[in-house]
C-alpha positions as semicolon CSV with decimal commas, in nm:
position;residue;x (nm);y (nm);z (nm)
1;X;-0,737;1,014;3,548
2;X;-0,438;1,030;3,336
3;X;-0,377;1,386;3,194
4;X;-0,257;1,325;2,804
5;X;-0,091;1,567;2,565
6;X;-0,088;1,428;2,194
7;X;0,099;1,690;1,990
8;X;0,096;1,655;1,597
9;X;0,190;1,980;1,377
10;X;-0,123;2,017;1,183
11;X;-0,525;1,830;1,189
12;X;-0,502;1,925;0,786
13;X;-0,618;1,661;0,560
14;X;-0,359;1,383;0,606
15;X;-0,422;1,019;0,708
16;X;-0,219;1,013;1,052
17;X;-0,420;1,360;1,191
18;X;-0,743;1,173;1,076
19;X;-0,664;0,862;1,259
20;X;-0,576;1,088;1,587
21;X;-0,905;1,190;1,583
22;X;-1,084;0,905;1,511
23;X;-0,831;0,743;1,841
24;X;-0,913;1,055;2,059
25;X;-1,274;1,061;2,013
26;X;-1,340;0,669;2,116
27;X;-1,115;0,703;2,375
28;X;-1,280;0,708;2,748
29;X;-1,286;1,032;2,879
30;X;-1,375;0,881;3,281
31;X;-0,988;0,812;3,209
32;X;-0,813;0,979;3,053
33;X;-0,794;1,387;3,026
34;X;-0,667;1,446;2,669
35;X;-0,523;1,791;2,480
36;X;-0,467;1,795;2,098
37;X;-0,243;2,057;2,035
38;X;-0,130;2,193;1,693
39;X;0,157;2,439;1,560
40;X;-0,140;2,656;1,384
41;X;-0,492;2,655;1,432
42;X;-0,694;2,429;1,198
43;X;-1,015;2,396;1,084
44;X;-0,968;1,991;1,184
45;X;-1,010;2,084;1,508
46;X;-1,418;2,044;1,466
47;X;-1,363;1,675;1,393
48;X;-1,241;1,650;1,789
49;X;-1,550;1,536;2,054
50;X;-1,627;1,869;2,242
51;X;-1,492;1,682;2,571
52;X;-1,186;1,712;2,438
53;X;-0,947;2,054;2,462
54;X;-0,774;2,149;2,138
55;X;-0,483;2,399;2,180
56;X;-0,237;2,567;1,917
57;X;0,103;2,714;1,993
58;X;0,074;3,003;1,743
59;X;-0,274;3,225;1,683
60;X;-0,211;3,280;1,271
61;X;-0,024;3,148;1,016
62;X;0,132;3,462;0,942
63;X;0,465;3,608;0,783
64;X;0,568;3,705;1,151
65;X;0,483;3,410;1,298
66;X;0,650;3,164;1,061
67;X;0,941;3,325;1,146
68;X;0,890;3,281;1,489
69;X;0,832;2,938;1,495
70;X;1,132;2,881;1,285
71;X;1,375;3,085;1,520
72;X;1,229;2,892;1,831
73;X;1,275;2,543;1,709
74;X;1,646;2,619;1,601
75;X;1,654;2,739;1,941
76;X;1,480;2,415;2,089
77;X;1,233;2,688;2,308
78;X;0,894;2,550;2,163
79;X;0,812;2,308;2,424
80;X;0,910;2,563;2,709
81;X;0,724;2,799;2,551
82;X;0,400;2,669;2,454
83;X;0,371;2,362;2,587
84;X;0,458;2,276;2,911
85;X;0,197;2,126;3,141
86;X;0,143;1,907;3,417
87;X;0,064;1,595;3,201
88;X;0,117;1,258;3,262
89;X;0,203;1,122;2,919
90;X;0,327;1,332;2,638
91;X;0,275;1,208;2,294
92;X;0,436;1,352;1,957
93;X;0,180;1,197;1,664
94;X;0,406;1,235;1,413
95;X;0,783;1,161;1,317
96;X;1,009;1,428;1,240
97;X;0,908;1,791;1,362
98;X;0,677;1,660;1,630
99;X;0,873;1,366;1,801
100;X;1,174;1,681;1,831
101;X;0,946;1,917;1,998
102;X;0,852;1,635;2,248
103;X;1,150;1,520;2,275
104;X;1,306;1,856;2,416
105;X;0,992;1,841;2,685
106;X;1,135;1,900;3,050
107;X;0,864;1,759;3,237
108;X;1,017;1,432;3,401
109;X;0,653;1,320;3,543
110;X;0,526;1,273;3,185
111;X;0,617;0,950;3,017
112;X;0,716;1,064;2,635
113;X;0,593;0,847;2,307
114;X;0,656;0,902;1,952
115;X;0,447;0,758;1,729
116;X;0,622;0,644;1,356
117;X;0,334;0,630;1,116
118;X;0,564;0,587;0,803
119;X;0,874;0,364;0,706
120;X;1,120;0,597;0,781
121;X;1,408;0,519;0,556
122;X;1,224;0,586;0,269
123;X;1,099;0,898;0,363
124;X;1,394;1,063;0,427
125;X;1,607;1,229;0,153
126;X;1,918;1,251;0,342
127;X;1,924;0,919;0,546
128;X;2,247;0,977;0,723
129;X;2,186;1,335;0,776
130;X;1,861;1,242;0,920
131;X;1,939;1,028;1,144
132;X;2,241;1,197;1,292
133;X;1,971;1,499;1,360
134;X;1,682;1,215;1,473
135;X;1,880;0,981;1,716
136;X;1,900;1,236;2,075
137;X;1,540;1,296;1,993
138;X;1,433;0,952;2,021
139;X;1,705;0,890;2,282
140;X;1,486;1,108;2,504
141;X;1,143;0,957;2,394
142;X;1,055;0,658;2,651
143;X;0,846;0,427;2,384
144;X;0,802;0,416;2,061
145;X;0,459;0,350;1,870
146;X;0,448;0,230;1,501
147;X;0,170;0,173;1,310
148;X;0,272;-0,140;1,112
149;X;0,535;-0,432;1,173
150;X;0,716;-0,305;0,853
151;X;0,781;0,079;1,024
152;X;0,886;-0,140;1,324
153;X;1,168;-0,294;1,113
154;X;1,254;0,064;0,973
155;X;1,303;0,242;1,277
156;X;1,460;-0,071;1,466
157;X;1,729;-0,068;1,171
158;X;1,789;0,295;1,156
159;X;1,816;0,357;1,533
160;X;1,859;-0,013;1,703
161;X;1,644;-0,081;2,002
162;X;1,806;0,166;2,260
163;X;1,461;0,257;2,241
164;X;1,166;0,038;2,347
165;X;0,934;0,018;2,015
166;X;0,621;-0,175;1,933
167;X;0,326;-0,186;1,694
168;X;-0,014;-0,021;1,740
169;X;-0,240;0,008;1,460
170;X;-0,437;0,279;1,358
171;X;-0,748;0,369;1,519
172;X;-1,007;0,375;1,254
173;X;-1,383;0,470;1,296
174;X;-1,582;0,192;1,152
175;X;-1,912;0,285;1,193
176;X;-1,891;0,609;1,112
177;X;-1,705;0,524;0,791
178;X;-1,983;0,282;0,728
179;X;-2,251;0,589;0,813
180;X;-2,056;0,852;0,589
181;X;-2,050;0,645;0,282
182;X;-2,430;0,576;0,269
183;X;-2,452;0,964;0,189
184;X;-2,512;1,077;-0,206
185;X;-2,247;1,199;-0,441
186;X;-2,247;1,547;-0,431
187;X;-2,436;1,741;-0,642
188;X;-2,291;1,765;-1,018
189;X;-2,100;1,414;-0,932
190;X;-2,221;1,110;-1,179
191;X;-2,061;0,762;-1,234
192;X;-2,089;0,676;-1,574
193;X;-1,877;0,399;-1,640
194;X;-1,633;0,168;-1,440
195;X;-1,446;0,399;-1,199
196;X;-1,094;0,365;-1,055
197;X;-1,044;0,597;-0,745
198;X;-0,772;0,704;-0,527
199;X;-0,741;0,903;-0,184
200;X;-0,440;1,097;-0,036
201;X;-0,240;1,433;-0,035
202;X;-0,106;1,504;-0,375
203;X;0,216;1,472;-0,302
204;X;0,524;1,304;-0,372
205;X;0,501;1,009;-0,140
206;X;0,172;0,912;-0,324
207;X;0,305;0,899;-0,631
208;X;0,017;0,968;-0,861
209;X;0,260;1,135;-1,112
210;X;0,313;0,745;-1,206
211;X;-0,046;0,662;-1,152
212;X;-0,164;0,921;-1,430
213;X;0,127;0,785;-1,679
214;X;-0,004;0,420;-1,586
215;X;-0,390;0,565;-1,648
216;X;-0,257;0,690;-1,948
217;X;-0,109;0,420;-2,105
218;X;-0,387;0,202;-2,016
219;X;-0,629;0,440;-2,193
220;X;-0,402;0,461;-2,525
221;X;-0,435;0,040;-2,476
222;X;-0,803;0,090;-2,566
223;X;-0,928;0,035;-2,141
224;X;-1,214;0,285;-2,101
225;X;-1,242;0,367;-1,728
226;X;-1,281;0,692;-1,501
227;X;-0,999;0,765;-1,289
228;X;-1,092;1,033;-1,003
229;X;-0,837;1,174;-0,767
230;X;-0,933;1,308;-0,396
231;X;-0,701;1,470;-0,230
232;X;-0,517;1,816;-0,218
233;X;-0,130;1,881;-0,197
234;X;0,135;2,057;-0,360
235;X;0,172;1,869;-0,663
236;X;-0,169;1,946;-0,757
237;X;-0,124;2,205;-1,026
238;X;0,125;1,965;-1,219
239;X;-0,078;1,687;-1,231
240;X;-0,389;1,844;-1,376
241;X;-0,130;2,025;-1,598
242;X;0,005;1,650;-1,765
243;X;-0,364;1,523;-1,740
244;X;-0,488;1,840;-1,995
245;X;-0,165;1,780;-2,205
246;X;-0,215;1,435;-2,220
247;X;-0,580;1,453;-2,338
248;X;-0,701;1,268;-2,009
249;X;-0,938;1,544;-1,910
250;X;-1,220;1,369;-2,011
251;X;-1,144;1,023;-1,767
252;X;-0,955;1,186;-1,477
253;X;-1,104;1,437;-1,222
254;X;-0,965;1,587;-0,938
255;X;-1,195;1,614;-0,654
256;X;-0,967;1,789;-0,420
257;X;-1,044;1,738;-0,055
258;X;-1,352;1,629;0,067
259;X;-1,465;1,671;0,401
260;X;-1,700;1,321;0,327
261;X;-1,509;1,076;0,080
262;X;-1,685;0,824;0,155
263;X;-1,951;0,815;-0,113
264;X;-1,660;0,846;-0,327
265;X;-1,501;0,493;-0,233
266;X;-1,855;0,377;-0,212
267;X;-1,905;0,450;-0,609
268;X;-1,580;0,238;-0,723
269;X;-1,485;-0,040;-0,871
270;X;-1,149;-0,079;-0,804
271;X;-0,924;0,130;-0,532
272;X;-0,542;0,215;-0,628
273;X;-0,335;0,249;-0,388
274;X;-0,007;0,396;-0,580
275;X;0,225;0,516;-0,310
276;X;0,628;0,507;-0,339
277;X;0,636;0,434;0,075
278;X;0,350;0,433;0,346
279;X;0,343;0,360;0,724
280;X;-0,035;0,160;0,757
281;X;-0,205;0,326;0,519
282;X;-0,559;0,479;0,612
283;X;-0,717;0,505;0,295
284;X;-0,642;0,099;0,206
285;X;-0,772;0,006;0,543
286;X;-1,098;0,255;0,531
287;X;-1,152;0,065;0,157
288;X;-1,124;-0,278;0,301
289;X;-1,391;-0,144;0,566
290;X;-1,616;-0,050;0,267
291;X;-1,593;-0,445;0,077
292;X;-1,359;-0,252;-0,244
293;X;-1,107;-0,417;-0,435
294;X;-0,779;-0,276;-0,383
295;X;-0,462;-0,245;-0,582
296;X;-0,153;-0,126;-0,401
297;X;0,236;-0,113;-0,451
298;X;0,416;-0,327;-0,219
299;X;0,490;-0,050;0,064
300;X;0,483;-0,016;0,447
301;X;0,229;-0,238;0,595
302;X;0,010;-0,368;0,257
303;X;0,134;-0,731;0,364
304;X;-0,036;-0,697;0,721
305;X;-0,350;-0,533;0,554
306;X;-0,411;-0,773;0,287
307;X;-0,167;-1,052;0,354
308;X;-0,007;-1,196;0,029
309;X;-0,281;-1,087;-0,180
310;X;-0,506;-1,253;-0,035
311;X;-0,790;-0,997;0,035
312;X;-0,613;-0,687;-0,258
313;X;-0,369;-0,730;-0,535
314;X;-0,050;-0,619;-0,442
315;X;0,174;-0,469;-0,717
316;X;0,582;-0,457;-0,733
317;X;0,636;-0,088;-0,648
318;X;0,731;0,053;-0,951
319;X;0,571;0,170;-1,278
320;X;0,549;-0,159;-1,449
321;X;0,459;-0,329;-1,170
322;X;0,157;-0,058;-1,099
323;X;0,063;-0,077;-1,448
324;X;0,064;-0,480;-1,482
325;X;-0,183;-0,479;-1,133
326;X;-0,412;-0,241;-1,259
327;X;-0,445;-0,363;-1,652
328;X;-0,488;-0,745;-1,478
329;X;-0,778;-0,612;-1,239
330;X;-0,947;-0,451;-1,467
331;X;-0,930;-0,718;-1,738
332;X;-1,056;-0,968;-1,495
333;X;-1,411;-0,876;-1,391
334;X;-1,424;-1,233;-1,192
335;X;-1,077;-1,135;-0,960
336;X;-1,289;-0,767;-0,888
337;X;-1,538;-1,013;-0,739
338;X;-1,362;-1,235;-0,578
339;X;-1,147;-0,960;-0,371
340;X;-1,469;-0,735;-0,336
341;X;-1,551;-1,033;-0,129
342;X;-1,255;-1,109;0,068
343;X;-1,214;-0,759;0,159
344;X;-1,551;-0,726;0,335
345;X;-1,456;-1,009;0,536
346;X;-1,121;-0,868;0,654
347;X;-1,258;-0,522;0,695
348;X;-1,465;-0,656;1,036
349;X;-1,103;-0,695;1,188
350;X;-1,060;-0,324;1,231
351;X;-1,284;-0,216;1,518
352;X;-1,243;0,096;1,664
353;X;-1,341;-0,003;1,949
354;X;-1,137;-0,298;1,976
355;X;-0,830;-0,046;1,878
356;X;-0,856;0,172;2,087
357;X;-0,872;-0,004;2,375
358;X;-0,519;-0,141;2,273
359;X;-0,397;0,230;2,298
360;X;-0,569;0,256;2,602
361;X;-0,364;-0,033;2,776
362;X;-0,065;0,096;2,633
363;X;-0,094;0,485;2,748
364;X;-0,151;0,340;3,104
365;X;0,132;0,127;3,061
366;X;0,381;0,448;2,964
367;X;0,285;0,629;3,298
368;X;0,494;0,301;3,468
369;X;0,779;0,203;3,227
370;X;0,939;0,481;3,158
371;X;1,316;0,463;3,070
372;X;1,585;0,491;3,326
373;X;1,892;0,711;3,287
374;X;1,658;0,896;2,998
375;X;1,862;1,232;2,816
């Protein structure tokens, strides 16, 4: 039985911790002995299969404690600290804070993945600075994982192919998407006309500060639509703020995070997907699942998802090119159909079980191939 650490810095409400549990959980536990472990504790933790152990490195998310992480990952300690274990394979879930902290593991048994769930050249702010502070972290990692071909290209262009890298794609539970979505709206929830709706962390990678000016000049163009909003982030506050100075309150909502979305997806018309960058995103793929009609910008893995809009309209990534996708789709009742279609028929390609046995093969694999002459 292989003994497997998969490290990620929070199970919050993002699309990468949800498709770590949805891996995890179909994962077979005759196998493979697995740990999640967090930075904090988190109420995502309950989403985990009781079979399998959930650990965090701190107890609170206090004052004191922030601190403390902060001096001990200047320091490089948090692995030696709060870590350290006799596993087999340790896996950081996420780029950035997570692929460090595994990187500065000590345990030469374990074979060490990062997984790359985003196209990281657009991500970063500073791209030279980051990858001057990136490069000995993934000079120590053995294999890289990345969840679309397009991430592939980013990190293979950033940091060459010192490192072994290769494309896994996300783990996504099918059935139980399927299961979720047959619930009711919550109580107080109505549809009452067409409805547009979007999923993901209000933040600035998702770009719904452009989505609301699209929604808004669509509106003023005489379109009469609902636009609701699921997701909670940082940005929240100023988007409802230009939605009530706008005069939109009475076609947008903001949901905020739902524990079940599902019914949600199941209600709309048309999915928008209006992100500035992506890696494979979770919420397109979990729509195709469901038979919607999607809308995206042209980001990180859209082509591999719905080819060259062949099963969702995809959009130049920019304002006008958001705003032309979304006034054609919803001008063209007939192209709704047509993609509602295709997109059932290309959701049956994403099995979780299928998936996940993918991961499977390639965990085993990492326990035999890992790097010589590793620092």
């Amino acid at each position: 039985m292989l003994k497997v650490l998969f490290f990620i810095e929070t199970l919050g409400g993002g699309g990468a911790e949800k498709v770590l549990c949805d891996l995890v959980n179909h994962m077979d536990r005759s196998k493979f002995d697995i740990t999640v472990q967090t930075l904090w504790p988190s109420n995502g933790r309950k989403k985990l299969a009781d079979w399998i152990r959930y650990k965090s490195v701190y107890p609170s998310r206090s004052r004191l404690n922030t601190a403390r992480m902060r001096a001990e990952s200047a320091l490089g300690l948090t692995y030696r600290l709060h870590i350290r274990d006799d596993y087999d394979i340790e896996a950081a879930y996420l780029e950035m804070g997570s692929t460090k902290i595994i990187a500065s593991s000590d345990n030469k048994k374990a074979g060490k993945v990062a997984w790359v769930h985003c196209d990281l050249a657009s991500r970063a702010k500073d791209l030279e600075k980051y990858v001057k502070q990136a490069a000995p972290a993934y000079r120590r990692i053995d294999r890289v994982v990345c969840v679309s071909k397009d991430a592939l290209q980013s990190f293979r262009a950033l940091f060459g192919d010192e490192t072994p890298a290769e494309v896994l794609y996300n783990t996504v539970d099918d059935e139980e998407i399927l299961r979720m979505a047959g619930e009711p709206l919550p109580e107080g929830v109505k549809k009452r006309r067409m409805t547009v709706v979007t999923l993901g962390r209000l933040t600035h990678q998702k770009a719904y500060d452009r989505l609301l000016k699209v929604h808004k000049q669509l509106v003023g163009e005489g379109y009469e639509y609902d636009l609701w909003i699921l997701g909670e982030g940082e940005e929240r506050a100023r988007l409802e703020a230009y939605a009530k100075e706008n005069g939109l309150t009475d076609s947008v909502r903001f949901f905020g995070f739902r524990n079940n979305p599902y019914p949600f997806v199941k209600c709309a018309d048309l999915l928008v997907c209006s992100s500035r960058f992506e890696g494979l995103s979770t919420f397109v793929t979990e729509g195709l699942i469901l038979g919607k009609p999607i809308v995206t910008t042209d980001c990180t893995g859209m082509r591999e998802l719905l080819g060259d809009s062949e099963y969702g309209f995809i959009t130049p990534n920019s304002r006008e090119g958001l705003y032309a996708g979304m006034k054609k789709c919803l001008s063209e009742p007939a192209l709704l159909k047509l993609y509602e279609e295709r997109a059932g028929a290309r959701g049956k390609d994403f099995s979780a079980e299928a998936l996940t046995r993918k991961t499977e093969a390639f965990l085993e694999n990492a326990t035999k191939e890992k790097r010589p002459g590793r620092r």
